[in-house]
C-alpha positions in Angstrom: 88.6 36.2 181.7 86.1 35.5 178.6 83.6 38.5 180.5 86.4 40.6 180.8 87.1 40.1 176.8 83.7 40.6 176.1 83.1 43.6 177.8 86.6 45.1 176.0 85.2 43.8 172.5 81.9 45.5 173.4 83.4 48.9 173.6 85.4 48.6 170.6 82.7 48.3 169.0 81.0 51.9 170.4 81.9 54.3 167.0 84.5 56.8 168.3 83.9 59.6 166.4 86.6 62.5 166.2 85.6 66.3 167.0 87.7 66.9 163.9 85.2 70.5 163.9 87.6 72.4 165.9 91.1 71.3 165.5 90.8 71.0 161.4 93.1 68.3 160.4 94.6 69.2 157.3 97.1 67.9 155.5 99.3 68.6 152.3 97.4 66.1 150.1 96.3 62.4 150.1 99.2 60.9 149.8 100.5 62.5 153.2 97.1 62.0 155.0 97.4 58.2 154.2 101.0 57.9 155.3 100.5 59.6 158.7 96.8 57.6 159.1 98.8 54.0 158.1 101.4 54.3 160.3 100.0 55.3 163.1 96.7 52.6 162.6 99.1 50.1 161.9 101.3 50.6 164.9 97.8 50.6 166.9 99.1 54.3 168.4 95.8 55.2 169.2 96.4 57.8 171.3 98.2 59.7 168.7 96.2 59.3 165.4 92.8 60.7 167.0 94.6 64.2 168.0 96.6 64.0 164.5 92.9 63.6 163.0 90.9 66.4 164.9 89.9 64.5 168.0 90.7 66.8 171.5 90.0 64.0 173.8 91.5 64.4 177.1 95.1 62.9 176.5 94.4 60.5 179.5 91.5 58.9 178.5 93.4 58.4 174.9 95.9 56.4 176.6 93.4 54.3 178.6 91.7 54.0 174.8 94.7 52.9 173.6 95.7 50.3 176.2 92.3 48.7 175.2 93.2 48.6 171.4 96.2 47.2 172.1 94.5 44.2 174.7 92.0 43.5 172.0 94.5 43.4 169.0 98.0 42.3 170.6 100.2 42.1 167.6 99.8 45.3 165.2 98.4 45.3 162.1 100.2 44.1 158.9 97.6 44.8 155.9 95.7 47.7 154.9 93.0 48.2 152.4 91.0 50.7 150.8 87.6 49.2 150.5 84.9 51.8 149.7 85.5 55.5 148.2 82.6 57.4 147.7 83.2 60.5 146.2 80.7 63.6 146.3 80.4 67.0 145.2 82.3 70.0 145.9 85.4 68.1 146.6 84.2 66.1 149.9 84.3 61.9 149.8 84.1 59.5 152.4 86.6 56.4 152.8 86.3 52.7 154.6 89.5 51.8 154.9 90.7 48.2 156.4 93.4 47.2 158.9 93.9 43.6 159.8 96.4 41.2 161.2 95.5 37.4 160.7 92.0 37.2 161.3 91.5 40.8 163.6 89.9 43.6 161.7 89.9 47.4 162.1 88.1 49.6 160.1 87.9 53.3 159.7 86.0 55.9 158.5 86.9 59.4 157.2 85.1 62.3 155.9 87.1 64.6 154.1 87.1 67.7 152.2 89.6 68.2 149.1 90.9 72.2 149.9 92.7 74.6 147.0 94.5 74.6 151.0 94.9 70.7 151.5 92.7 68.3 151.8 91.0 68.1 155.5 89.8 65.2 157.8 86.2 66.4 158.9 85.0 63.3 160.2 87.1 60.5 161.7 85.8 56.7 163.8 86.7 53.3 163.9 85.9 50.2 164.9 85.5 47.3 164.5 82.0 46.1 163.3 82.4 46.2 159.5 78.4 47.2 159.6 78.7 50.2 161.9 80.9 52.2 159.8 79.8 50.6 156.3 76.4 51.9 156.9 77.0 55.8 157.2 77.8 55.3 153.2 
């Protein structure tokens, strides 16, 4: 049992980044990017945010993805945080962002692009080494 839950904590923490390149997640503005990202993060519906955030995974391995979030963090996530922005030129910034329950952390980080269109999700991982994802700012 203790192999099998450190194998499962292992691949969480492999960066799952999105191929947010073809499908162009775009979305009316912040404020409806955040909603849609907080709901679905906190609800640990993993299978839906990555397509809703450019990722064209096979929809079968998204389940499986999501059956191994959901072993890992059992209860869903109650708390979310903003902790770095890093804004950039031309409209682009990248966001950390922070979901925990008790003592279980997510993170995730986004690369996006503020549009005259929208604002679009270029870039999309989590996981759940704080260092991983902190490090790409």
């Amino acid at each position: 049992m203790i192999l099998r839950h450190l194998i499962l904590c292992f691949v969480l923490l492999l960066p799952l980044p999105a191929t947010a390149q073809d499908a162009r997640a775009m979305f009316d503005n912040y404020l409806a990017l955040r909603a849609r990202l907080d709901t679905l993060v906190m609800n640990r519906d993993i299978a839906e945010v990555m397509p809703a955030f450019g990722d064209e995974t096979d929809p079968a391995e998204l389940e499986a993805l999501e059956l191994r979030v959901r072993e890992i963090y059992p209860r869903d996530f109650e708390n979310v945080a903003l902790i770095r922005r890093q804004d950039m030129e031309h409209g682009f910034r990248q966001e950390l962002i922070a979901y925990w329950v008790d003592t279980q952390y997510i993170y995730i980080h986004m690369l996006l692009h503020d549009r005259d269109d929208g604002l679009m999700a270029l870039g999309f991982n989590f996981n759940s080494d704080f260092g991983a994802l902190h490090d790409k700012f």
